[in-house]
N, C-alpha and C positions, 0 to 999 in steps of 0.2 A: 469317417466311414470304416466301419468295421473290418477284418479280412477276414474274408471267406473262401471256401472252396464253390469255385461256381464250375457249371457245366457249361460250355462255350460247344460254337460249331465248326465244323476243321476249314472253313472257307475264310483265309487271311484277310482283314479289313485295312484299310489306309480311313487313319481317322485325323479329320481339322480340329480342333479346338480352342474357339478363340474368347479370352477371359484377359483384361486385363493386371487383376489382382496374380502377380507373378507369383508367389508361396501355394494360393489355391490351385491355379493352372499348372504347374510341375508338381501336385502330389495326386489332382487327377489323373494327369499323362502315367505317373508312375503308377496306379493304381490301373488303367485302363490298357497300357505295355504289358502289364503285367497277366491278362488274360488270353487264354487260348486262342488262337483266331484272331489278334489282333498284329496285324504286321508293322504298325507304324504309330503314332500320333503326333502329327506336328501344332506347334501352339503359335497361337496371335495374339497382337496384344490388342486387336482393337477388329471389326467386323469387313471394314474394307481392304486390310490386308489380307482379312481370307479369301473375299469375294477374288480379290487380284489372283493368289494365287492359282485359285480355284480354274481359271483361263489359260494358267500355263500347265496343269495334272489335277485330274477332277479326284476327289477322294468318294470314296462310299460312305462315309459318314461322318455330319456334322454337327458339334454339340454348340451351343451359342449363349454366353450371359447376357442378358436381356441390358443390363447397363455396364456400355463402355464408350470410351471417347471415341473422336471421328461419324463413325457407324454403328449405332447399339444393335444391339441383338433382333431386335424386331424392326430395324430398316434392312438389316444384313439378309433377314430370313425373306423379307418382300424382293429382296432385288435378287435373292440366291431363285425363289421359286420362279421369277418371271423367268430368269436364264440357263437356269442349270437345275428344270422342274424336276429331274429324276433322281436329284441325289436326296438324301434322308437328313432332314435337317431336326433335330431336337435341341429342344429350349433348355436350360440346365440353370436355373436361377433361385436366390433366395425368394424373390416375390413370389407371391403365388396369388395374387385375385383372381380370382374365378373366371369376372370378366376379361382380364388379361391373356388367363388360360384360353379361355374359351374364342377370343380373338387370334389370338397366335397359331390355334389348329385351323380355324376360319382360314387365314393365311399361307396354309400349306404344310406348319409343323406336322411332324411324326409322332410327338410324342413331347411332354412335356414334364421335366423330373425338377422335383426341390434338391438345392444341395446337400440338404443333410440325406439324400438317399443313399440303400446299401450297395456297396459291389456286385451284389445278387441282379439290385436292380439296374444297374448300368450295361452288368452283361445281357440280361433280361430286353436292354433296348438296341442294342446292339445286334442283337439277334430274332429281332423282332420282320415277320415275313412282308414283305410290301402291300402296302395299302391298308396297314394295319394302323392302330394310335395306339402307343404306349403310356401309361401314368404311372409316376410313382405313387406311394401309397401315403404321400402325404398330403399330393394332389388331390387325391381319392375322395380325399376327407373334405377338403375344401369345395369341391362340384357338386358333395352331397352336400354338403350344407352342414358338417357337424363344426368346421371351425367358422366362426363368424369374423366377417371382418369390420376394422375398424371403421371409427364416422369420421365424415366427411365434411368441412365446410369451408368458404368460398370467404376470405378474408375480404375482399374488397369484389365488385363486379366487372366482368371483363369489358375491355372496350370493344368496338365493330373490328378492329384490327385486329386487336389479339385473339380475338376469334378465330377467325382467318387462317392465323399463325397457329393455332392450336390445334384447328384441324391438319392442315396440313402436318407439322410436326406427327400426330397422329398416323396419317397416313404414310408417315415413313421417310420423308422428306428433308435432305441436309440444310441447316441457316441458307447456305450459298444456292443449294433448287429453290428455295422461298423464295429468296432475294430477285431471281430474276423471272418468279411466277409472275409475283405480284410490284415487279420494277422498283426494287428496294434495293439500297446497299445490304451488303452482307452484313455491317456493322450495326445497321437498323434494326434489323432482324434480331440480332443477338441482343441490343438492348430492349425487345418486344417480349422476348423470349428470358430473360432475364424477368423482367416485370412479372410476366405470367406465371412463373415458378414460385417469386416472393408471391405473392395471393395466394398460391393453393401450396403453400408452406412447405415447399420440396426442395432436397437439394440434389437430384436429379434428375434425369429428362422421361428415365425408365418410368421412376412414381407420379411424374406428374403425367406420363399418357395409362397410366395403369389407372391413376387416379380418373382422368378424364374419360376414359373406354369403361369403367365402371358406373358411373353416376351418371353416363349418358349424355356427357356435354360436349360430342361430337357424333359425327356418321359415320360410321367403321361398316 
């Protein structure tokens, strides 16, 4: 991301950001410290240690990678909005399907930025007035329809089970909430969930509900 002079507003923000890719996560913080109006950014390595935090000092704003361990980004942003509906949660990820986007605002997101966006546009979300939805502009491009995305196909057909499992995952749901929806060991679950990944050729959970919230092989 480029450095720019941006215009910020004089109101000090306490900002979460949880990413576990560590080099990414401390050059955002340092980039996002680095704005007017920003009093703080504490970093997580994964979406349920923010949620924790979150219970003991709520922050005014949340930026979330869509894929990390524990708790990704889009179970972190379902369990942030049921409990903590008024903080500003923004999606901040390489992925960008439309369908993805367009689910994660469904959800409650504020705003939804690609990582290659500029410091313009971080401050830009940051300062963005409530009830508003933020896009980067590369988002932009993808909601229009000027980037297309890639195809899709289904290595093998899912079993009644792994359907189950995929919705739910979908829905935002840990192996272990699966495990005792649908009275499975936790270890069941992960070899289900394993299975279903090898099929729709992903190596992680982010692509494969971005895959599936896309092409429509679940109820979101």
């Amino acid at each position: 991301m480029p450095s720019e002079s941006v215009k910020t507003s004089t109101h000090r923000v306490l900002i979460y950001l949880a990413d576990d890719h560590n080099i990414v996560a401390e050059g955002l913080a340092a980039l996002l410290n680095g704005l007017e109006g920003v009093e703080k950014v504490q970093l997580f390595k994964n979406g349920q240690e923010l949620y924790n935090q979150c219970r003991e000092k709520m922050p005014d704003i949340v930026f979330l990678d869509l894929e990390m361990p524990v708790w990704d980004g889009r179970k972190t942003l379902i369990e942030l909005k049921r409990d903590f509906s008024s903080v500003s949660c923004f999606i901040l990820s390489m992925l960008n399907e439309k369908y993805l986007i367009e689910d994660c605002i469904a959800k409650g997101a504020s705003g939804f930025l690609n990582k290659d966006c500029s410091l313009q546009e971080l401050a830009e979300a940051i300062n963005l007035p409530k009830g508003e939805i933020y896009y980067s502009k590369e988002v932009l491009k993808v909601l229009s329809g000027i980037k297309a995305s890639s195809g899709f196909a289904l290595a093998e057909p899912l079993s009644e089970r792994e359907k189950e499992i995929l919705q739910l995952l979908c829905e935002g749901l840990a192996p272990k909430e699966i495990g005792e929806k649908l009275f499975l060991s936790p270890r069941t679950v992960e070899t289900h969930k394993t299975n279903i990944m090898q099929k729709f050729n992903v190596n992680t959970v982010g692509k494969l509900i971005s895959i599936a919230i896309k092409n429509k092989l679940v109820i979101v």
